[in-house]
PAZAPA-4460 file (N, C-alpha, C; in steps of 0.05 Angstrom, whole numbers, plus 32768, in hexadecimal, padded with zeros to 4 digits):
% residues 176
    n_x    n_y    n_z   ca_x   ca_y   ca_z    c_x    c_y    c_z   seq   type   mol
   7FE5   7EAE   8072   7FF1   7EBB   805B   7FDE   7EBB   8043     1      X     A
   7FCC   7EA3   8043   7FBD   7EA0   8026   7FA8   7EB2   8031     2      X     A
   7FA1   7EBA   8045   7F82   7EC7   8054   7F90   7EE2   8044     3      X     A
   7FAB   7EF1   804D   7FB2   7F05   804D   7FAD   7F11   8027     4      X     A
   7FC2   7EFC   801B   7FBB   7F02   7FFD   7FA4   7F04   7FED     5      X     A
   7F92   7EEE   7FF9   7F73   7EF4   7FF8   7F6D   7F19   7FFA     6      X     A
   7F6E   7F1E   801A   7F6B   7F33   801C   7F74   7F49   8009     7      X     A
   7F8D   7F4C   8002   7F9E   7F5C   7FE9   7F8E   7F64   7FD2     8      X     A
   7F87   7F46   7FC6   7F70   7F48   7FAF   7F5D   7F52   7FAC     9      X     A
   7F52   7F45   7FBE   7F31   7F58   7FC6   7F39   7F77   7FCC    10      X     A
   7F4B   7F87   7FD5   7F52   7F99   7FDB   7F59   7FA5   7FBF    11      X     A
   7F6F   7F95   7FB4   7F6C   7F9F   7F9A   7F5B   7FA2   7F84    12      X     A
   7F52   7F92   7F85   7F30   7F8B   7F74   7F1E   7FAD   7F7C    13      X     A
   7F1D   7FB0   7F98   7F07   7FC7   7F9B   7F15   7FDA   7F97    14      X     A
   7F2D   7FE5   7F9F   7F37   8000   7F93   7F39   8000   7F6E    15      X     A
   7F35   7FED   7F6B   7F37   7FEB   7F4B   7F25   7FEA   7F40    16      X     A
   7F07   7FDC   7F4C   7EEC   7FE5   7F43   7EDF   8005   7F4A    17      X     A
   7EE8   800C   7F6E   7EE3   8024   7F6E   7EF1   803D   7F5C    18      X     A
   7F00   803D   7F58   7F10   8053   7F47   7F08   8054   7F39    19      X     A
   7EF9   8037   7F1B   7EED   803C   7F0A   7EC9   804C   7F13    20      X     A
   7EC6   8049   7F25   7EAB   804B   7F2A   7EAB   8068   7F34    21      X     A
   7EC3   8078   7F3F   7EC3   808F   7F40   7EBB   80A1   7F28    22      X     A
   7EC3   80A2   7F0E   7ECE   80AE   7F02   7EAB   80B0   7EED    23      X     A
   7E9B   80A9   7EF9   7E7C   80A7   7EEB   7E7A   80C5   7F03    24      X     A
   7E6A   80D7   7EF7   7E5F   80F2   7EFB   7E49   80EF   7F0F    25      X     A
   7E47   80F5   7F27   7E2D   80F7   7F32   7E15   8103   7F27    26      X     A
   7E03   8102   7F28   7DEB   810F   7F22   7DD5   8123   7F36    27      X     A
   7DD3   8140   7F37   7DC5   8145   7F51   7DA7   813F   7F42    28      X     A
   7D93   8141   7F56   7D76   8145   7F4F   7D72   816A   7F44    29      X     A
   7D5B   8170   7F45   7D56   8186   7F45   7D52   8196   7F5E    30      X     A
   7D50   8190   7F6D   7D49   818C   7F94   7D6E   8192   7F99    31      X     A
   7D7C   818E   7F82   7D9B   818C   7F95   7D9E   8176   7FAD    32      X     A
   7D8D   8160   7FAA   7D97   8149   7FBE   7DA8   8138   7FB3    33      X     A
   7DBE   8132   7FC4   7DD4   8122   7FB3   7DCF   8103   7FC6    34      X     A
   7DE8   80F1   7FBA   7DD8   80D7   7FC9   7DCA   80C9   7FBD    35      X     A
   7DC8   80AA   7FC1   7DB1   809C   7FB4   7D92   80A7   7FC2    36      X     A
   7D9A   80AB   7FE0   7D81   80A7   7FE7   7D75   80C7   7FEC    37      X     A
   7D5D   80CC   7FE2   7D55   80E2   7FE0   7D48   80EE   7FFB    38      X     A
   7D4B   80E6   8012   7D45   80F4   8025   7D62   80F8   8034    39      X     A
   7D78   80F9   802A   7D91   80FE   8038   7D9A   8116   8031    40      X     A
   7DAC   8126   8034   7DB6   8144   802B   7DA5   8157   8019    41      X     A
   7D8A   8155   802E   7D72   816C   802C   7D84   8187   8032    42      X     A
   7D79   819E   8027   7D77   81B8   8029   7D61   81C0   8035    43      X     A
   7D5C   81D9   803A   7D46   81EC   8045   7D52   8204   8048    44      X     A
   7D3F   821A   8044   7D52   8234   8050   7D45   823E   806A    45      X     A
   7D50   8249   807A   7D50   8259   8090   7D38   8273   808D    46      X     A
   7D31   827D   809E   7D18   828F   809F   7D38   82A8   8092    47      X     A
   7D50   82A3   809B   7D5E   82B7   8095   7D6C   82B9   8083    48      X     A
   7D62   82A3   8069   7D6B   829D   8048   7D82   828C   8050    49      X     A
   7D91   8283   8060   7DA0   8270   8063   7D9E   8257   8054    50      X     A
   7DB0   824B   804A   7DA8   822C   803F   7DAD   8213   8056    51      X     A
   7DAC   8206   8060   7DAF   81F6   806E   7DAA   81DA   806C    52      X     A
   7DB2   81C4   8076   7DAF   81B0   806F   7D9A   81A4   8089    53      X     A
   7D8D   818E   8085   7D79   8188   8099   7D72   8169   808F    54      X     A
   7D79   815B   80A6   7D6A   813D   809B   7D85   812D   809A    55      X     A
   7D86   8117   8096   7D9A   8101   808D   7DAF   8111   8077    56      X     A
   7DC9   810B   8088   7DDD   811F   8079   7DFE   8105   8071    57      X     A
   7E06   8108   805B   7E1C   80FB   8058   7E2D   810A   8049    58      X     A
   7E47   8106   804F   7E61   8116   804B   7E5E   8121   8030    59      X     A
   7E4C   8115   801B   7E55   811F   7FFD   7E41   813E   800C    60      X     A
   7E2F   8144   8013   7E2A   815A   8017   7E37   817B   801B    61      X     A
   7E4C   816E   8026   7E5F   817D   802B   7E7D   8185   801D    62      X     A
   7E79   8175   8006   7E85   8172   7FEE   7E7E   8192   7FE3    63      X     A
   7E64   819A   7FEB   7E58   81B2   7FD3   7E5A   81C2   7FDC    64      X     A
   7E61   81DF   7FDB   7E53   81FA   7FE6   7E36   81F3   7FE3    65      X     A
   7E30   820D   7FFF   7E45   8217   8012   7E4B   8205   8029    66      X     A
   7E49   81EF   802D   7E52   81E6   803E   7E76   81DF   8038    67      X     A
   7E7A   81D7   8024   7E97   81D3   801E   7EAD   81EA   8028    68      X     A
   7EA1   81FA   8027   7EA9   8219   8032   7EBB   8218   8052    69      X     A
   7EA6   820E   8062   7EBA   8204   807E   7EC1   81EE   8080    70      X     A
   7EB7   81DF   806E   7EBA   81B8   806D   7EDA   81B4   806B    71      X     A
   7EDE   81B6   8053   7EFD   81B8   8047   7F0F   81C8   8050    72      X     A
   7F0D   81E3   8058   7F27   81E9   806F   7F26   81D7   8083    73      X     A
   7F15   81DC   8099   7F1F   81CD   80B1   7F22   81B3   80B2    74      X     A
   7F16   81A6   809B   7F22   8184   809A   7F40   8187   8094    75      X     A
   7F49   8197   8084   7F60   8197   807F   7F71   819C   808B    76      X     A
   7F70   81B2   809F   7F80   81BE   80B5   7F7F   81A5   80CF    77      X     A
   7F6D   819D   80D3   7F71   818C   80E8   7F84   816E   80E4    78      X     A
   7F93   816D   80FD   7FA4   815F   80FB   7FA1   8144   8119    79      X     A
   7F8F   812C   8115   7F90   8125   8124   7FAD   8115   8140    80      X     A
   7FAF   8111   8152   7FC3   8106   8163   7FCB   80E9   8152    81      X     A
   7FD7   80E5   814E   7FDB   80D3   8140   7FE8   80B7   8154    82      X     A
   7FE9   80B7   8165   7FEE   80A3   817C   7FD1   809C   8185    83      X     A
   7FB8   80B3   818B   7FA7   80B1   8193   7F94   80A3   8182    84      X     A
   7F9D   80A0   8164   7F8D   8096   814E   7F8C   807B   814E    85      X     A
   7FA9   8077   8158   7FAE   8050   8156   7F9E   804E   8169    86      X     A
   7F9E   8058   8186   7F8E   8050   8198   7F6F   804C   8195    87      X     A
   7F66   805D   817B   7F4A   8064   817B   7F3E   8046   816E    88      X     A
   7F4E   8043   8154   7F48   8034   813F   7F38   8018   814E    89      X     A
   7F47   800E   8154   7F37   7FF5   8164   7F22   7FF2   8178    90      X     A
   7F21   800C   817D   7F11   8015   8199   7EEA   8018   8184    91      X     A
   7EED   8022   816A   7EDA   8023   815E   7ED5   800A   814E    92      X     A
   7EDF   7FEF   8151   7ED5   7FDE   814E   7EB6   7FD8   814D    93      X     A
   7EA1   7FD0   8149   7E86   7FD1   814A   7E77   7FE4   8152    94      X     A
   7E87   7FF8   814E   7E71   8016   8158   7E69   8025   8142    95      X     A
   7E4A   802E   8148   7E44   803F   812F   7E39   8055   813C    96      X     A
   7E3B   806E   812A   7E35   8082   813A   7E24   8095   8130    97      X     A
   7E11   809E   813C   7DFC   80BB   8136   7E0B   80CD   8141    98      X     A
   7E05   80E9   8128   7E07   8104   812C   7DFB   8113   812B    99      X     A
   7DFC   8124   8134   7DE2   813E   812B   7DEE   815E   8134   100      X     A
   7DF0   815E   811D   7E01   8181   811C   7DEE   8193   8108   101      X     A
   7DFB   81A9   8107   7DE8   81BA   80FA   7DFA   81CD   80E3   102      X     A
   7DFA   81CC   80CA   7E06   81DF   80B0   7E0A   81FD   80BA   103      X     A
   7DFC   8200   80D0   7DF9   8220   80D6   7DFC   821E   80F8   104      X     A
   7E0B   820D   80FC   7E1D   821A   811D   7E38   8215   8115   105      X     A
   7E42   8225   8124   7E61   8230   8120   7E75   8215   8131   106      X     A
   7E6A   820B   8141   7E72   81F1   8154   7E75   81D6   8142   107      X     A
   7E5E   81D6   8131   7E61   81BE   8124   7E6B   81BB   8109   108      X     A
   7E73   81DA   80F9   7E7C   81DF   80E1   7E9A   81DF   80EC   109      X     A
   7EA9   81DE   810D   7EBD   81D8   810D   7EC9   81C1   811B   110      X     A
   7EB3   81B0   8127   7EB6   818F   8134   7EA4   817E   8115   111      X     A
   7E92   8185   8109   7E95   816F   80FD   7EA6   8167   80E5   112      X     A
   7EB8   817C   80D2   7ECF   8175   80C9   7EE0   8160   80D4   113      X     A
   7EE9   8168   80F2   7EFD   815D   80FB   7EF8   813E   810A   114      X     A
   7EDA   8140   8109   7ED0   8122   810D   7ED2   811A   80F9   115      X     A
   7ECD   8122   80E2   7ED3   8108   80CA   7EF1   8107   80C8   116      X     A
   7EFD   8113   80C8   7F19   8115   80C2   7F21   80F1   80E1   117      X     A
   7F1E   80F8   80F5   7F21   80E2   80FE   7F18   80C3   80F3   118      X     A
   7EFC   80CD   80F1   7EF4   80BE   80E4   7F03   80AA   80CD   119      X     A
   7F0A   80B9   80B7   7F14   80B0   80A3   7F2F   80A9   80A2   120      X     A
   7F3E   80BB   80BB   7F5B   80A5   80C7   7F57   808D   80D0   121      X     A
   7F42   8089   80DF   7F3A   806F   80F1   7F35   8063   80DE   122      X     A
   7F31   8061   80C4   7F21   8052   80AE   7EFE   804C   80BA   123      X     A
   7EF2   805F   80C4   7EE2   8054   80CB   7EC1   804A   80B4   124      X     A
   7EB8   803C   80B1   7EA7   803C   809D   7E8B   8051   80A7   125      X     A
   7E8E   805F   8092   7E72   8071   808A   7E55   805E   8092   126      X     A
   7E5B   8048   8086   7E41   8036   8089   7E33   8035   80AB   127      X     A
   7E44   803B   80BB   7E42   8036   80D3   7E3E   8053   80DD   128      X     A
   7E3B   8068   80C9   7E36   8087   80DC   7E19   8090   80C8   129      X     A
   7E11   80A1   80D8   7DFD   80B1   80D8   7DFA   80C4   80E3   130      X     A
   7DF4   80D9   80CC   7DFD   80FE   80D6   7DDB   8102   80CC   131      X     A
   7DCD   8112   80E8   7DB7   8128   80E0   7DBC   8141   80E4   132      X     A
   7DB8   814E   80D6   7DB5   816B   80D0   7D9F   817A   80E6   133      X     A
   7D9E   8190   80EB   7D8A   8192   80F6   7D89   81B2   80F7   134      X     A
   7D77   81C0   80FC   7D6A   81DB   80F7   7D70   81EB   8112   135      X     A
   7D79   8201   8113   7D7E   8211   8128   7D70   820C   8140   136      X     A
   7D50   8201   8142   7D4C   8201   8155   7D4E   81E6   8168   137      X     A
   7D60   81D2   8159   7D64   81BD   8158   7D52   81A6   8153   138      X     A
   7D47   81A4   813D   7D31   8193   8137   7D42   8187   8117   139      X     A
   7D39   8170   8116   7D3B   8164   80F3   7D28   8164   80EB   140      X     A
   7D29   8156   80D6   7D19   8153   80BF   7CF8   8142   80CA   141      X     A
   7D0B   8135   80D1   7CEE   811F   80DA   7CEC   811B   80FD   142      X     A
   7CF2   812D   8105   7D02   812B   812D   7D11   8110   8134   143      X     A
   7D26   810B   811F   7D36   80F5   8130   7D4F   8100   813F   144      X     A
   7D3E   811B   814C   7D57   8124   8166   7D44   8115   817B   145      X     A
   7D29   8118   8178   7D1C   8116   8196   7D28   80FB   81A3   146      X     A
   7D21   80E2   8199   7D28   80C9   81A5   7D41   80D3   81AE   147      X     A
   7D5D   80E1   81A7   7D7A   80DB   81B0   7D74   80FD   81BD   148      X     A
   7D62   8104   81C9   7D58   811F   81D7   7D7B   8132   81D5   149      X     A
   7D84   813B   81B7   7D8C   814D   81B8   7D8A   8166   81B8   150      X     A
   7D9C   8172   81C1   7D96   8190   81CD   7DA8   81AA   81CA   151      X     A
   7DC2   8196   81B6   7DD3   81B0   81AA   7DE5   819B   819A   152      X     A
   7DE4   81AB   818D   7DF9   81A1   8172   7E17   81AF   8177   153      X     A
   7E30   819A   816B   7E28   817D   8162   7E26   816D   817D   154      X     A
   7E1B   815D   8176   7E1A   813C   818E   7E21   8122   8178   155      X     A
   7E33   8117   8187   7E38   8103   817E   7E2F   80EC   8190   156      X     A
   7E29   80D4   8187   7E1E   80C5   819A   7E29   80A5   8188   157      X     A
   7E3B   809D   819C   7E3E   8088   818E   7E37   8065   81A3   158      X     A
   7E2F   804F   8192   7E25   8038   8196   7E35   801B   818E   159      X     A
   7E2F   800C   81A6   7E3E   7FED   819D   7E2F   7FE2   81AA   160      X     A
   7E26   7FD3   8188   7E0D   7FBE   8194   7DEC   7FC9   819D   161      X     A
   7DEF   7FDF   8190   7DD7   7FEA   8194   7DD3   7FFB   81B0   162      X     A
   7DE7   7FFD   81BA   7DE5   8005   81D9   7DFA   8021   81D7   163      X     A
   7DF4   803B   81D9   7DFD   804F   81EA   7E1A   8045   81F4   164      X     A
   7E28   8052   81E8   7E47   804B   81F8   7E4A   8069   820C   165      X     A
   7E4E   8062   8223   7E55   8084   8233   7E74   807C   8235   166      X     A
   7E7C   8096   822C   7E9A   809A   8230   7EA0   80B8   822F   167      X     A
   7EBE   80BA   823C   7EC9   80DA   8241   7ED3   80DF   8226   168      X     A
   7ED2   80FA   8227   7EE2   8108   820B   7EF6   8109   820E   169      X     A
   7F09   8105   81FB   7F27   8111   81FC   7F26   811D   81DF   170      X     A
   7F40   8132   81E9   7F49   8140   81D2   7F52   8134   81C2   171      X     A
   7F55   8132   81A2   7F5F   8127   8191   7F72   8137   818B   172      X     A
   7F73   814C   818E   7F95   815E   8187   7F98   8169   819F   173      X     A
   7FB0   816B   81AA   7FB5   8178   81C0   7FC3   8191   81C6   174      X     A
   7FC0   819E   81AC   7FCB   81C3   81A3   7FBF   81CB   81BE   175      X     A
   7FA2   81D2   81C7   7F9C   81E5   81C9   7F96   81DE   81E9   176      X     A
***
């Protein structure tokens, strides 16, 4: 019981420091990279004036047009299984996961909404994911597709313990 109230505090303590810490203005660069770290939510354009994102990518990216554009509907519309969620939650215990999708395929402007959206039911921590961006012909920034030899976006690839977890897909809504 005293572990638990512990817990409460500290819980209260950070929604009470975060909230104040929200309310300070981000700052972009001139580059439009948002983020502390300046090699994350790169741009580039396309031979076909497209903007695109490329390189180390985190959710505030998607915060902005034009990506906010398909980001925010389909996170919104999607409605995970909600039986399937309790199941999930524990199951991502020590797993962290790489992504690699692309701002400009139509596959991943409508699976990777709905992966964070799980995501953020599961409470899963951000600290433990990693999204690359990557360029039509499927390449990043610096080729960290080659080592995880992907070959179409999105791929998700997730790890416990440093090791490749292989497992089957299931649907997370079962509409369709």
């Amino acid at each position: 019981h005293m572990l638990k109230s512990h817990f409460r505090l500290l819980l209260f303590l950070l929604l009470a420091v975060g909230s104040s810490a929200c309310m300070r203005r981000a700052t972009y660069s001139a580059t439009e990279q948002s983020g502390i770290d300046p090699t994350e939510n790169r741009e580039e354009k396309t031979k076909a004036g497209e903007t695109i994102l490329i390189g180390p990518t985190t959710r505030v990216a998607f915060e902005k047009k034009p990506y906010s554009t398909w980001f925010h509907p389909a996170y919104l519309r999607y409605n995970p299984n909600a039986k399937i969620m309790e199941e999930l939650r524990p199951l991502l215990e020590n797993v962290s996961i790489k992504a690699f999708m692309g701002t400009w395929c139509i596959d991943s402007q409508r699976d990777l909404p709905r992966f964070y959206k799980v995501l953020d039911q599961a409470r899963f921590p951000y600290s433990r994911l990693e999204i690359i961006s990557l360029r039509e012909d499927k390449t990043g920034l610096a080729g960290e597709e080659k080592a995880d030899q992907v070959t179409a976006v999105p791929t998700f690839i997730l790890y416990r313990e440093g090791k490749e977890l292989e497992f089957k897909l299931i649907k997370l809504d079962r509409k369709r």
